[in-house]
C-alpha positions in Angstrom: 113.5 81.9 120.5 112.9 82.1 116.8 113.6 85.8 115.0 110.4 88.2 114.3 111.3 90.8 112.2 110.9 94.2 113.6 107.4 95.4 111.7 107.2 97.9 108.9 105.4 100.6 110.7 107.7 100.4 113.7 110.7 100.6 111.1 109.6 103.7 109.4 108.7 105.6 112.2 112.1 104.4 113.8 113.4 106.3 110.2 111.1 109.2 110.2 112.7 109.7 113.6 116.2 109.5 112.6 115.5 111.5 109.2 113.3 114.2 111.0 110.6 113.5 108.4 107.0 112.9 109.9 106.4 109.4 110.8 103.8 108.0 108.0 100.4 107.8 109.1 98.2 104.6 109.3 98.5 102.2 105.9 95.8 103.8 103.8 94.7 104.0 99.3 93.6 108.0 99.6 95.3 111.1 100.6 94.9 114.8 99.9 97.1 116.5 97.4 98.0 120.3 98.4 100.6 120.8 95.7 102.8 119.7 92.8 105.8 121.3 91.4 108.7 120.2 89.6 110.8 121.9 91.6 112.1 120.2 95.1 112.7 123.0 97.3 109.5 124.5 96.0 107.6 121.3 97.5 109.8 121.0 100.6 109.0 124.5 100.9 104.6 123.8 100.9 105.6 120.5 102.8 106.7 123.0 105.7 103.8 125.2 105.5 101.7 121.7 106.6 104.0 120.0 108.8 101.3 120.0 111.4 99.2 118.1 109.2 101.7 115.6 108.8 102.7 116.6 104.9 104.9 114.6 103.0 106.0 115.0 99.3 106.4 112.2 96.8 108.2 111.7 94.1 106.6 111.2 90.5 108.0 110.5 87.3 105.6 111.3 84.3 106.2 110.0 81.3 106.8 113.1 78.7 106.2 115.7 81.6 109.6 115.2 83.5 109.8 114.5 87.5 107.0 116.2 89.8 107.1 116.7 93.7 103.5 116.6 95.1 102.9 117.2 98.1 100.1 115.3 100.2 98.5 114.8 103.4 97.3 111.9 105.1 97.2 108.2 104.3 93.2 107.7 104.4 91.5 104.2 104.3 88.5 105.5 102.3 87.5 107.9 100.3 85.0 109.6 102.3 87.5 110.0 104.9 90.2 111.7 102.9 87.4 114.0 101.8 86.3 115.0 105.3 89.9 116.2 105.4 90.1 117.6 102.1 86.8 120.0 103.5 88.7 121.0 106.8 91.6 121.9 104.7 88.9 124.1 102.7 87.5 125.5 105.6 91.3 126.9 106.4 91.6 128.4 103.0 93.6 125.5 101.6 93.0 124.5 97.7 93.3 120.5 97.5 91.8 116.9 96.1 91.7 113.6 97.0 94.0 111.5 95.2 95.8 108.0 95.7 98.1 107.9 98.9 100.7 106.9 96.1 
């Protein structure tokens, strides 16, 4: 039988499970930003205060403004569904915008 590579998603989650990081969530353009820093254990630090929403941070280089960790949630197909999120998060008490999943 000819080889079929093992697909993305299934490889990443099979990482996120090794790593302990949350798998990723469905392939998606938006997401909601809860928080940027420039310092890393500041931002793994938020990332743990929304581990049930599935957080992650990533990693941002900016040109004249040094390296920034923001932290984000979700991997929305459209924009009106990152924003239905972005008003749940509000209804919690939680400051955020939609942004690229980036």
């Amino acid at each position: 039988a000819p080889y079929a590579a093992p697909r993305k998603d299934a490889m990443a989650s099979a990482v996120a499970r090794v790593s302990g990081a949350p798998a990723p969530g469905p392939a998606g353009a938006f997401a909601v930003q809860v928080g940027a820093t420039q310092s890393e254990p500041e931002a793994r630090r938020i990332q743990k205060k929304f581990a049930a929403d599935g957080a992650r941070v990533a990693v941002a280089d900016l040109p004249g403004k040094g390296r920034w960790y923001r932290v984000k949630i979700g991997s929305f197909a459209t924009r009106a569904e990152a924003e239905r999120r972005r008003a749940a998060l509000k209804a919690r008490g939680v400051a955020g915008f939609v942004t690229d999943a980036r």
